[in-house]
VMD Tcl script that draws the C-alpha trace (Angstrom):
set ca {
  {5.68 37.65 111.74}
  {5.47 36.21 115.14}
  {4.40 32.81 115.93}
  {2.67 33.86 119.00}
  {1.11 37.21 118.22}
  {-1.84 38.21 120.53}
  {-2.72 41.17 118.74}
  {-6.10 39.58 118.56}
  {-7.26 37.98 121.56}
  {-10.46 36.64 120.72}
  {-8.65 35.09 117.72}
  {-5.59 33.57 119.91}
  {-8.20 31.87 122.10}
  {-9.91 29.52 119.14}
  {-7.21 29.62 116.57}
  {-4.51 26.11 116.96}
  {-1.74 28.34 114.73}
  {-0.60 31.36 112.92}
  {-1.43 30.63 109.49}
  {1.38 32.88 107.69}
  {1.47 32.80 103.76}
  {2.78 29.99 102.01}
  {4.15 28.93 98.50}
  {6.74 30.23 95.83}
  {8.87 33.47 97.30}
  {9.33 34.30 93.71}
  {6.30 34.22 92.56}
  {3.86 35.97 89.73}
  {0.71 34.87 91.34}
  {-0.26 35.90 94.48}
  {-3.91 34.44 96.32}
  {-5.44 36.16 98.96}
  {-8.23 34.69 101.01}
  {-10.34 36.28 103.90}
  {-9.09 34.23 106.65}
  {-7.42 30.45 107.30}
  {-9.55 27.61 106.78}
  {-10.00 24.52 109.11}
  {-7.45 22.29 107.45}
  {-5.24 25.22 107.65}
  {-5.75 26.03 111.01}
  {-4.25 22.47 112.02}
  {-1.47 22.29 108.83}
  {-0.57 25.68 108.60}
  {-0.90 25.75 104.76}
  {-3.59 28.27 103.26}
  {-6.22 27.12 101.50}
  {-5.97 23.86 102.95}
  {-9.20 21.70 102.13}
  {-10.88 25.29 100.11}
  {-13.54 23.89 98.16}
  {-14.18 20.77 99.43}
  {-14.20 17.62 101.78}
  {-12.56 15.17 99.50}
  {-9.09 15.74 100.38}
  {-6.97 18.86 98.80}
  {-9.99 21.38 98.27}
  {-11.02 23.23 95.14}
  {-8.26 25.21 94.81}
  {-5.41 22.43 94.97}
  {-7.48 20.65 92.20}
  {-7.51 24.12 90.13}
  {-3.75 25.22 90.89}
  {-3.01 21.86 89.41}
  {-4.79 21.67 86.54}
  {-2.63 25.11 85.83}
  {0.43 23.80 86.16}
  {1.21 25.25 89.46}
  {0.97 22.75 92.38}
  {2.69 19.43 91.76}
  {0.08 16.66 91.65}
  {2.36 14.19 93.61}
  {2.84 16.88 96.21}
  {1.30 16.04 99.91}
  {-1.42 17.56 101.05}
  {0.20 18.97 103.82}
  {3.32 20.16 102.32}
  {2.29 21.31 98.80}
  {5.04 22.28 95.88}
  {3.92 25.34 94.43}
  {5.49 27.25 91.59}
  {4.89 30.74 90.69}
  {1.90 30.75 93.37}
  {1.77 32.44 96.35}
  {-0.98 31.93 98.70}
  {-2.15 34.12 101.81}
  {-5.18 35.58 103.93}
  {-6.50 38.95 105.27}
  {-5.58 37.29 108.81}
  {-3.83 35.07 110.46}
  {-5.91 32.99 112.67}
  {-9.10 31.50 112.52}
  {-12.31 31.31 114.74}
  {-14.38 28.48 113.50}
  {-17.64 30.20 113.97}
  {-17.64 33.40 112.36}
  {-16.02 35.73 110.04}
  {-12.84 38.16 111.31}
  {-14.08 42.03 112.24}
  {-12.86 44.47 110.28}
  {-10.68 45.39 113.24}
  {-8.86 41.84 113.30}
  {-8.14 42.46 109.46}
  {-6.80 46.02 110.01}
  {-4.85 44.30 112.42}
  {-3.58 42.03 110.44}
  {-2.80 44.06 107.84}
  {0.47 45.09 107.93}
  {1.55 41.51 107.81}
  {-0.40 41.03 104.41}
  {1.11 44.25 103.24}
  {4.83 42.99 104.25}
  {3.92 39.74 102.37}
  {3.25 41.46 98.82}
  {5.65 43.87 99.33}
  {8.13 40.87 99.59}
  {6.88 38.80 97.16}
  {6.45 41.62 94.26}
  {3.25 39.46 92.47}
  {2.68 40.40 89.19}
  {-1.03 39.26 90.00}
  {-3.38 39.54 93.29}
  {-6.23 37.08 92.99}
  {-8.89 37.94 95.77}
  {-10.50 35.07 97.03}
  {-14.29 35.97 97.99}
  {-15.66 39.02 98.17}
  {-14.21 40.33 101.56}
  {-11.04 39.94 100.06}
  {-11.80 41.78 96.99}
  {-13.14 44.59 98.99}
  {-9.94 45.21 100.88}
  {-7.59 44.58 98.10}
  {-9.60 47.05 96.07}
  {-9.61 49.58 98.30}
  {-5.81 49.39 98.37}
  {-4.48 48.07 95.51}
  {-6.60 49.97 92.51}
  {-8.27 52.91 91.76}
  {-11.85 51.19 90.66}
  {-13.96 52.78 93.30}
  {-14.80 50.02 95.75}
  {-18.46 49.95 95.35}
  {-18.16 49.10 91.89}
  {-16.22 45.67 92.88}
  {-18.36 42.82 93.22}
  {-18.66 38.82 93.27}
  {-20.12 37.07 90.80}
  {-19.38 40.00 88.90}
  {-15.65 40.70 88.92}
  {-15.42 36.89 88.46}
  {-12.71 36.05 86.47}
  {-12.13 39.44 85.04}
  {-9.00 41.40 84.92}
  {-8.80 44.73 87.65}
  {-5.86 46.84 86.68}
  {-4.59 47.72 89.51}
  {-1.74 50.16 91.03}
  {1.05 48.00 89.97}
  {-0.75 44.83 89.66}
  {-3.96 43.39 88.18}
  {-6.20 41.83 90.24}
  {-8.55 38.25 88.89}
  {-11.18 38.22 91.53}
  {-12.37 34.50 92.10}
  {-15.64 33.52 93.89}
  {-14.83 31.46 96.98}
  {-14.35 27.86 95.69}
  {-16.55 26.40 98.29}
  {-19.39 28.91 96.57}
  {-18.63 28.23 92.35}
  {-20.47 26.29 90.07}
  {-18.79 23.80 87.70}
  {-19.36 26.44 85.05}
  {-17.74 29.29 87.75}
  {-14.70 27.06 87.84}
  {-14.07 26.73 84.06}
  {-14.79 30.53 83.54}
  {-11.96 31.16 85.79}
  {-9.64 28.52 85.26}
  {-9.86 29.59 81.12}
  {-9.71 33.23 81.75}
  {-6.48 32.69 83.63}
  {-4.82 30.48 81.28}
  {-5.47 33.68 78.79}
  {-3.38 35.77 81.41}
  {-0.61 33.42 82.12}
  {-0.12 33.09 77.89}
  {-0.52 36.92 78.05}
  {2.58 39.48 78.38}
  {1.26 39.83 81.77}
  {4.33 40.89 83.29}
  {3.85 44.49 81.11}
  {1.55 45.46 84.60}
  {4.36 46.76 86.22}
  {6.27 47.72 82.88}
  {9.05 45.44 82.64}
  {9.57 41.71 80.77}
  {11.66 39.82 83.67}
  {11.89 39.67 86.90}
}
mol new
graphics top color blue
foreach p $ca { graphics top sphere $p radius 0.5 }
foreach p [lrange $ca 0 end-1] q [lrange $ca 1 end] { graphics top cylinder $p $q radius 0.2 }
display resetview
């Protein structure tokens, strides 16, 4: 995954880094977003600063209160166990969205990341990233794959399950809590029997 791709030029030209995935090799849990955010862009870290202002973001604050991102960790430099986290692309443009070309682009890179990885899970983050994980990774006809909706459901998948989450910039309190209970159901769950097997 090269540090100076310029598959995408209008991407190379406002983006400060590659933002490549991040987090536990091994892991069950694997987040995909739709593209780097602006703490990310300058750290390197997905997710950087998702949800909020004040610091970590959203989805620091929710990874910890499961038991998967050390509290004491810096912000920079989080320790994540059994979490994986990732975007459709690479590089970010701070004003606007990537074309659907810049995430075909990019997506051989995302596909070389779960093949790697082996996630029991895919949690799409917003609804682009539903959309393109749905079209690839299960057999639920894409149109019938929607935020709020999906929202802390379980999506069997072709060898995973998918547990859509609304961006965490965009939930309510009550979003949060939905999500953050339905996936401490999963992770006491024999979620592993997805693919058919007990251990890794």
């Amino acid at each position: 995954m090269d540090e100076e791709c310029r598959n995408c030029p209008a991407l190379c030209e406002t983006r400060s880094r590659v933002v490549h995935g991040y987090g536990d090799v091994d892991a069950d849990f694997l987040f995909v977003g739709e593209r780097p955010t602006a703490r990310a862009d300058d750290t390197g870290v997905p997710f950087a600063g998702a949800g909020g202002s004040d610091g970590d973001g959203g989805l620091r604050r929710m990874l910890e209160r499961l038991g998967l991102c050390d509290v004491t960790s810096p912000a920079d430099a989080p320790t994540l166990e059994n979490v994986y986290l990732t975007n459709l692309t690479r590089c970010r443009d701070p004003d606007r969205r990537p074309t659907d070309e810049e995430i075909g682009t990019c997506e051989p890179y995302l596909n070389a990341e779960i093949r790697m990885i082996n996630p029991e899970i895919l949690v799409p983050v917003g609804e682009r990233a539903l959309t393109e994980l749905g079209i690839e990774y299960t057999t639920t006809p894409v149109d019938d794959l929607s935020l709020p909706a999906d929202h802390a459901t379980r999506i069997r998948g072709r060898g995973f399950e998918l547990v859509p989450m609304i961006d965490p910039q965009a939930q309510t309190t009550d979003q949060t809590q939905a999500w953050l209970e339905a996936f401490v159901d999963l992770m006491a769950s024999d979620y592993r029997q997805t693919k058919g097997r007990q251990e890794r």
